[in-house]
C-alpha positions as CSV (number, residue, x, y, z in Angstrom):
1,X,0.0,0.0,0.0
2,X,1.6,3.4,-0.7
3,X,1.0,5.8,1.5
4,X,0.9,9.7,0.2
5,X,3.4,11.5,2.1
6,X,2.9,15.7,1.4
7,X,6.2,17.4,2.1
8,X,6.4,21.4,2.3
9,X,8.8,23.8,3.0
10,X,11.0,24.8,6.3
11,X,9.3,28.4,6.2
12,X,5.6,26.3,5.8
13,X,6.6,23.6,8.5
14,X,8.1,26.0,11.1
15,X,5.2,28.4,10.8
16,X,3.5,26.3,13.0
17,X,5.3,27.4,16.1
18,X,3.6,31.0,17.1
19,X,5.0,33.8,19.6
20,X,4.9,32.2,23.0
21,X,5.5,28.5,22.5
22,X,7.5,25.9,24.4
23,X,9.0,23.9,21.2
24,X,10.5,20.6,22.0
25,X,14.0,19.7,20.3
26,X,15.1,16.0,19.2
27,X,18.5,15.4,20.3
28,X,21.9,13.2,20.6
29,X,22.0,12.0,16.9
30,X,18.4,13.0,15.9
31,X,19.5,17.1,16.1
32,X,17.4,18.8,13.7
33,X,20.2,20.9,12.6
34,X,18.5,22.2,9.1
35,X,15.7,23.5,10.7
36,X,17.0,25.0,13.6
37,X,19.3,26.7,11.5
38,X,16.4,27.7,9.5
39,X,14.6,29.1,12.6
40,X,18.2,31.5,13.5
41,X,18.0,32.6,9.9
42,X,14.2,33.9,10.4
43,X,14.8,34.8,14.1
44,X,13.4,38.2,13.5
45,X,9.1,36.4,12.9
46,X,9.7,34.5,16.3
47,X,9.4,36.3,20.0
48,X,9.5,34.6,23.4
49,X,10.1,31.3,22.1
50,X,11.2,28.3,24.7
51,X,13.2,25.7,23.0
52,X,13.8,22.8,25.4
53,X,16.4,19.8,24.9
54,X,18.8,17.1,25.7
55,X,22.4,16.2,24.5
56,X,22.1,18.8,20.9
57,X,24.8,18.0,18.6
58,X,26.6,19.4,15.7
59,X,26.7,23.5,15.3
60,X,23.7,25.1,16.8
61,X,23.0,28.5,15.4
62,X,20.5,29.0,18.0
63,X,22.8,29.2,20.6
64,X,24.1,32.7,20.3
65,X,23.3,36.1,21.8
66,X,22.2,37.2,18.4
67,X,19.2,35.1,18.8
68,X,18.6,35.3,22.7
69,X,15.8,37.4,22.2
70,X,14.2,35.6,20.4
71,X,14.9,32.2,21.3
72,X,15.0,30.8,24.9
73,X,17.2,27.7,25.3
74,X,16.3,25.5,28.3
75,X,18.4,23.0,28.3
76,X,17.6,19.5,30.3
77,X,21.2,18.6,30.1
78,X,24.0,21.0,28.5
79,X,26.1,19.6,25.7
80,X,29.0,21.3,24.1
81,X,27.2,23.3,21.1
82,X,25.3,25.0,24.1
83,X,27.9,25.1,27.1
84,X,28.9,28.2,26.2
85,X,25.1,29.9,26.2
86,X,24.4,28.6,29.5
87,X,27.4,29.6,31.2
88,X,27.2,33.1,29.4
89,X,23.8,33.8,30.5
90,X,21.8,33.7,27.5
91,X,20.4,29.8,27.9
92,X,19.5,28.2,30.8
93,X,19.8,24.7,32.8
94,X,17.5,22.4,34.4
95,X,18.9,20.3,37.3
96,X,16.5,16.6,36.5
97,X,17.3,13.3,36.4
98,X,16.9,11.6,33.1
99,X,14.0,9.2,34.1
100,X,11.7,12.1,35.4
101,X,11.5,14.3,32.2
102,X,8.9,12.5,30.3
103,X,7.0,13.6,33.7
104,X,7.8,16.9,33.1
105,X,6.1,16.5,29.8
106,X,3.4,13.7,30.7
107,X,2.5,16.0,34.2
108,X,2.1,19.5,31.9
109,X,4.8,20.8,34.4
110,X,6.5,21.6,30.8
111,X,3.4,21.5,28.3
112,X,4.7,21.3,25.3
113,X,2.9,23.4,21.9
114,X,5.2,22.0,19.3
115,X,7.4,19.0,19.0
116,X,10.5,19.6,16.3
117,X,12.2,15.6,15.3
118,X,14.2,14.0,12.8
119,X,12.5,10.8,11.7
120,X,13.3,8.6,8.7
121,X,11.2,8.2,5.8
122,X,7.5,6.3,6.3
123,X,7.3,2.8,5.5
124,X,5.0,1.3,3.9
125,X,2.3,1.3,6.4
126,X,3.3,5.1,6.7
127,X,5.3,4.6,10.1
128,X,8.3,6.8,10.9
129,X,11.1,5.7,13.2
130,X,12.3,8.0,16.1
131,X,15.9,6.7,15.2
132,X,18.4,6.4,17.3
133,X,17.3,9.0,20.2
134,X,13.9,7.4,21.7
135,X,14.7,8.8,25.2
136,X,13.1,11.8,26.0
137,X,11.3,11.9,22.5
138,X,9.2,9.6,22.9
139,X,7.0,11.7,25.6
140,X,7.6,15.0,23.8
141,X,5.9,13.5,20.4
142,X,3.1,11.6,22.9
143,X,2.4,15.4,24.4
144,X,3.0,18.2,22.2
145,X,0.0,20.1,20.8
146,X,1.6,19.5,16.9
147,X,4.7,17.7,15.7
148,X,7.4,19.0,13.0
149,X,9.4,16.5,11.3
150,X,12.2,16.4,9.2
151,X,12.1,13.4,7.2
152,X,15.9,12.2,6.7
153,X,16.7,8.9,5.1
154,X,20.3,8.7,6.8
155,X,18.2,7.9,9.9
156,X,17.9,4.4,11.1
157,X,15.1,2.6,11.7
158,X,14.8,1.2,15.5
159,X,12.8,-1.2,17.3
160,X,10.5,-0.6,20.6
161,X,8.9,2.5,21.3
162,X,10.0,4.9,18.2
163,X,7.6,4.2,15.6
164,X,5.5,7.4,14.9
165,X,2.4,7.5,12.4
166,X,3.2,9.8,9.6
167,X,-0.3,11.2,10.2
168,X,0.8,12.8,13.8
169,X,2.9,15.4,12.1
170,X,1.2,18.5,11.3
171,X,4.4,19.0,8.7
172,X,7.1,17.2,7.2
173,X,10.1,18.6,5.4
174,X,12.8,16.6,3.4
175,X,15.9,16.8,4.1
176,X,18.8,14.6,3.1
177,X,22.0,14.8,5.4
178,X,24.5,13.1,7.4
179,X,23.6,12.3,11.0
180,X,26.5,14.2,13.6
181,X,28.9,11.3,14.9
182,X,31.3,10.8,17.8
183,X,33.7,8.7,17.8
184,X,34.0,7.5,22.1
185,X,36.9,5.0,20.9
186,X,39.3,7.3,19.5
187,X,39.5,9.2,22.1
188,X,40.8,6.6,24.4
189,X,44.4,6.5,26.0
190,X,46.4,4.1,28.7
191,X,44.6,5.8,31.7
192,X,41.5,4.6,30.6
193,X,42.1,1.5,29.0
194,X,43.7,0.8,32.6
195,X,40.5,1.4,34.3
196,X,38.7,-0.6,31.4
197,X,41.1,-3.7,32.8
198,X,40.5,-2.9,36.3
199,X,36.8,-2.4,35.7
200,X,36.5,-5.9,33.4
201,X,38.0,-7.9,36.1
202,X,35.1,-6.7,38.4
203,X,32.5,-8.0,35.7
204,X,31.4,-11.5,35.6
205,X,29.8,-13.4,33.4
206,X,26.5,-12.8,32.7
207,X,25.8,-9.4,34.1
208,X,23.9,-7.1,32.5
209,X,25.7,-3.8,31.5
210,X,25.5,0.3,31.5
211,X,27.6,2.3,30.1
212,X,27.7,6.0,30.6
213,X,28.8,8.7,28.2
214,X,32.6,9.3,27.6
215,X,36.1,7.6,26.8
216,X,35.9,5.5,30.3
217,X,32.5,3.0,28.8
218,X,34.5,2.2,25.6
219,X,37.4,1.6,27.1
220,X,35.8,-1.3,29.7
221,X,34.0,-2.8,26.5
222,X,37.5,-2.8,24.9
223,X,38.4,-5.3,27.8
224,X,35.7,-7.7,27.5
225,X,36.3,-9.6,25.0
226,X,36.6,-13.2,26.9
227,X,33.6,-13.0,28.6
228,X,30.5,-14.4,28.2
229,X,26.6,-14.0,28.2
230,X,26.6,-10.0,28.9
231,X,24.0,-8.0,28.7
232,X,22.9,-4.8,28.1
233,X,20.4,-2.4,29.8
234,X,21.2,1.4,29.6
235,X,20.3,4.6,28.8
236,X,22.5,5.0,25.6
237,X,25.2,3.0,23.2
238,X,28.7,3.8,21.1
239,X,30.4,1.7,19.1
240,X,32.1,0.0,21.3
241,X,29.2,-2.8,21.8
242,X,29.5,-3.9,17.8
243,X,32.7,-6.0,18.6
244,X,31.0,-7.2,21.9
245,X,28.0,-8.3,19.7
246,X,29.7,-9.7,16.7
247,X,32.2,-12.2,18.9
248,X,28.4,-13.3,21.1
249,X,30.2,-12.0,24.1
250,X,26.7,-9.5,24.3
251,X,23.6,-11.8,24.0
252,X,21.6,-10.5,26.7
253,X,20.6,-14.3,26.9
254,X,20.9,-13.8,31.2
255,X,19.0,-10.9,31.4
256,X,15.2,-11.4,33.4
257,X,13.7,-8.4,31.5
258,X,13.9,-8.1,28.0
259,X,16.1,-11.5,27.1
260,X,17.7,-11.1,24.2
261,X,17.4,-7.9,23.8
262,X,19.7,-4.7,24.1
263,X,17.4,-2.5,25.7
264,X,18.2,1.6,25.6
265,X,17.2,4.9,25.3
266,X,19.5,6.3,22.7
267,X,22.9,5.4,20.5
268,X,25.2,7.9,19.8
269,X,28.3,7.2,18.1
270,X,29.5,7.2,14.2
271,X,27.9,5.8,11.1
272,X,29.0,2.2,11.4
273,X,26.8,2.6,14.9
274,X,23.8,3.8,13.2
275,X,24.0,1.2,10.1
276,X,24.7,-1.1,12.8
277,X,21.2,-0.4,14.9
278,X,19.4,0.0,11.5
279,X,16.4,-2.4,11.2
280,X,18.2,-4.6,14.4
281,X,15.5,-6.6,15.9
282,X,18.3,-7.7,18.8
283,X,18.1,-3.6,20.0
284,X,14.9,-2.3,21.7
285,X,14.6,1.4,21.9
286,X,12.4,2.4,24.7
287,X,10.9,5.7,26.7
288,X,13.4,6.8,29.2
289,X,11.0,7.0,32.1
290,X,10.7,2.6,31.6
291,X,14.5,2.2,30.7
292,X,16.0,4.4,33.5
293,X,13.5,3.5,36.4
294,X,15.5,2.6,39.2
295,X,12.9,-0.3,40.0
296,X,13.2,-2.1,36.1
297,X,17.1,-1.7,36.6
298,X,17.1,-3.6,39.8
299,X,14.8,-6.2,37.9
300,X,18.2,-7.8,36.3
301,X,20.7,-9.7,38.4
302,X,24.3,-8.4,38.5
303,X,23.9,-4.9,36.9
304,X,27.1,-3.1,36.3
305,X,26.9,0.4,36.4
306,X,29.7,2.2,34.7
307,X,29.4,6.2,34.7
308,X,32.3,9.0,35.3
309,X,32.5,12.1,37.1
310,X,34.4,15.6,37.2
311,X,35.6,14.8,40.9
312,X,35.2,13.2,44.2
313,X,35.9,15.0,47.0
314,X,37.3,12.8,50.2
315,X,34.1,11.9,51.6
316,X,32.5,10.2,48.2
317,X,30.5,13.3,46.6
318,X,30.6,13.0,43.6
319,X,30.6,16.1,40.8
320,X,29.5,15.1,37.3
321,X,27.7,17.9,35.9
322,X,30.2,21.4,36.8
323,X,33.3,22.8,37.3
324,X,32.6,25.1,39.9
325,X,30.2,26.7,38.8
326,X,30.3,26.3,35.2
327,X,27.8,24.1,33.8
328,X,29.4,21.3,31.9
329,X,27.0,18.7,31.3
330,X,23.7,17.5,33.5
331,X,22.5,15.3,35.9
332,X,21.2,12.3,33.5
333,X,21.1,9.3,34.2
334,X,23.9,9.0,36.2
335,X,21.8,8.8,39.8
336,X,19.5,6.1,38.1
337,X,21.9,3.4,37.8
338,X,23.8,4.2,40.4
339,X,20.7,3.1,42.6
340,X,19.5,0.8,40.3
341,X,22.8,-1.3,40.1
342,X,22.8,-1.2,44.2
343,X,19.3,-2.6,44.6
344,X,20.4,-5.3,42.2
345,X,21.3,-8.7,43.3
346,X,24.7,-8.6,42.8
347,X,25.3,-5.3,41.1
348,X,28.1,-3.1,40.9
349,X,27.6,0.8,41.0
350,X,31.2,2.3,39.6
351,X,32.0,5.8,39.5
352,X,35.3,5.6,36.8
353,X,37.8,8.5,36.3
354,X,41.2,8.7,35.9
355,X,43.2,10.3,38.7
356,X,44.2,13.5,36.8
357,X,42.9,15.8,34.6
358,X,45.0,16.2,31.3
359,X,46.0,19.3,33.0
360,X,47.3,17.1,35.9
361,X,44.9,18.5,38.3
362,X,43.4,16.0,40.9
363,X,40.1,14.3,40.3
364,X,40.2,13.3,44.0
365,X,40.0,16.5,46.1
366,X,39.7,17.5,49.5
367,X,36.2,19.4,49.0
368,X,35.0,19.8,45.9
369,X,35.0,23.1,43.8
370,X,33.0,25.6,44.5
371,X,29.2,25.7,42.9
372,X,30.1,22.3,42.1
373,X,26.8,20.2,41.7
374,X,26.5,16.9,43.7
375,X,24.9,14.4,41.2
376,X,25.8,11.4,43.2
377,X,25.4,12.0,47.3
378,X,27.9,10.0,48.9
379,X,25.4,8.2,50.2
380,X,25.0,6.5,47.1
381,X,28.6,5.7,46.0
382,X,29.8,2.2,46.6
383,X,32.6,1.3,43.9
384,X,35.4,4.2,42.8
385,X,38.0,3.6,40.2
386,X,41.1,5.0,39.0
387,X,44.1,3.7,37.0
388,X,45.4,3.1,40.7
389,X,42.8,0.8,41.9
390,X,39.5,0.1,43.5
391,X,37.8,2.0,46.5
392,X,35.3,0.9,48.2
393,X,33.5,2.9,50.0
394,X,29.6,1.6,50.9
395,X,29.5,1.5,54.9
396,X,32.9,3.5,55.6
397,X,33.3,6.1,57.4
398,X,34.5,8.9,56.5
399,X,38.0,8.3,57.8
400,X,37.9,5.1,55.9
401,X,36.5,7.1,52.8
402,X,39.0,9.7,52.7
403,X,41.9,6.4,53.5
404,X,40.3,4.3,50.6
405,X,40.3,7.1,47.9
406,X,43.8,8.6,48.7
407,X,45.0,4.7,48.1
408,X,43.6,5.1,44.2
409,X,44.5,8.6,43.7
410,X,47.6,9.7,41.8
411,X,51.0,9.2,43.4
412,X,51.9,12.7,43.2
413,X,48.9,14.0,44.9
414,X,48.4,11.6,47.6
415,X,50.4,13.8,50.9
416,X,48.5,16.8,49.9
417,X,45.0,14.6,50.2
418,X,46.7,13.4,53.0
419,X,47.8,17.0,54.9
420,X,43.9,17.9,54.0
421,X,42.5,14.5,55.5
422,X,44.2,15.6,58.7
423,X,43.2,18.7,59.2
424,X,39.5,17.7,58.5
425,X,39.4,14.7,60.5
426,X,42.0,15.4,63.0
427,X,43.4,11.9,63.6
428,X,44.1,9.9,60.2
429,X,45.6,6.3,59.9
């Protein structure tokens, strides 16, 4: 059956957002670059209008002072092509874990008027896939008043929860481009491919895996290539699992929830990633507020959670959103698998960073910076890991705390943790 698609123009599609409106933006790989930039080129038709997001990528136009006036960004968790709005004044944050915005959509705490996402073409039954950034989408396109989408054939087709009825958008515009892509594995030196070791040897066979953002994730999947029966439950995927997946090291075949399935809320990575999830009945791509629930973590035995941080300060608090008070990233998902992972039988929640920055600061500090943003109370922190070792801190004190993370820190820093350890705690063994 063919379905009769009607394309228009970015000028007729984006006239649907009026003077006022909160406008959703799709996100990670699914940024609608063409037609944001389209909205920055026509800034001067558009007042007081709220753009919110996760994770944008590529160049965002929008994210100038130029455009300030026009456009408000609200960002739900900052990304580099808008770091430099938020910090300057002219975009803002929202502190919120990952699992709780769909509520902000599904509550009307954030009513959304118009939805903006990148879909690929219909099918043949005149379905459009959500690609490979489900996440936070999914609730925006279930809530907003009218949906925009740019119709891009470079954009795969996923499994689960992303199919959207062509008939849902109030416009669609063609656009043919490249999807942006990050390359995790590149990026990764001896540092963190000795915490990938270090990390692997803490994983056992059949656990069920989550990998944050950043070099430290592809680094432990770099190391686990002898073992067997993994699986997979997170909020996002990189290249690093195709290896995992081609040598049957991931089969999910252990998992309680979702057997053989890689179940996530979004991939972000390079093209080989997105060919690879294209039309791949082995990935599920599901709402955030269902993948990152705490309680359908917990569900699978053994979760390992795998997520990186700023810094720690002595005590275990854990800063993985600023520097000070500049606004780096967000909250996330960080805090959901971290409590998942505990309340599994037999999971593993790891905070991983190396023990210096590349400017050969300390990630282990006596107090954190600050303005700096707790995302992970100490409270919550059971496994650290550096190049140097393995704390562990659940049920220490904070003697033992400071002890256990001055052991893992970097060599060169450790009688200045220890001269601060003193003076805070007055007698230190």
């Amino acid at each position: 059956m063919k379905i009769d698609v009607q394309y228009c123009s970015p000028e007729t599609a984006l006239s649907a957002i009026q003077n006022n409106n909160r406008v959703f933006i799709h996100g990670s790989a699914q940024t609608p670059t063409y037609l944001l930039d389209y909205l920055a080129q026509t800034k001067d038709r558009f007042k007081n209008v709220e753009l919110v997001f996760i994770s944008l990528q590529g160049h965002i136009s929008l994210a100038s002072p130029e455009t300030a006036s026009h456009f408000h960004l609200n960002s739900l968790f900052v990304s580099e092509p808008v770091r430099e709005a938020v910090n300057q004044g002219y975009a803002d944050f929202v502190p919120v874990f990952l699992s709780e915005i769909p509520d902000l959509f599904n509550k009307q705490i954030m009513p959304l008027d118009v939805a903006i996402v990148q879909v690929s073409p219909p099918d043949a039954h005149g379905y459009c896939s959500l690609g490979a950034s489900v996440d936070i989408a999914r609730s925006a396109v279930n809530n907003a008043k009218a949906i925009i989408a740019l119709v891009n054939p470079n954009v795969p087709r996923t499994h689960g929860d992303s199919m959207v009825h062509s008939v849902r958008f109030a416009k669609m515009v063609y656009h043919e481009a490249p999807l942006p892509e990050v390359d995790y594995g590149s990026k990764v030196g001896t540092e963190e491919l000795k915490i990938g070791e270090i990390i692997a040897g803490m994983i056992e066979d059949g656990s069920t895996l989550q990998m944050g953002i950043g070099t430290i994730p592809d680094a432990v999947l770099k190391c686990l290539g002898n073992h067997k029966n993994l699986g997979v439950h997170t909020e996002m995927c990189s290249d690093g699992i195709i290896s995992l997946f081609e040598k049957d090291v991931i089969n999910n075949s252990k998992k309680i929830i979702h057997p053989y399935k890689t179940v996530t809320g979004f991939a972000l990575g390079t093209k080989k990633l997105y060919d690879y999830i294209h039309d791949n009945t082995a990935f599920a791509f599901l709402d955030i507020d269902y993948v990152n629930d705490p309680h359908v973590i917990r569900r699978n035995p053994k979760v390992i959670a795998i997520n990186s941080a700023i810094e720690i300060d002595l005590s275990g608090q854990v800063c993985s959103d600023s520097i000070g008070t500049t606004q780096y990233s967000g909250i996330g998902g960080q805090m959901d698998f971290m409590r998942g992972a505990a309340l599994s039988d037999g999971g593993k929640p790891i905070i991983a960073i190396t023990s210096r920055t590349k400017k050969g600061q300390s990630r282990i500090v006596p107090t954190l910076k600050s303005g700096a943003g707790v995302v992970t109370s100490r409270g919550h922190v059971h496994y650290v890991v550096t190049e140097y070792g393995i704390a562990y801190l659940f049920g220490k004190n904070l003697r033992q705390r400071a002890k256990a993370l001055i052991d893992i820190a970097h060599p060169d820093d450790r009688e200045m943790l220890e001269k601060a350890a003193f003076e805070r705690f007055k007698v230190f063994h």
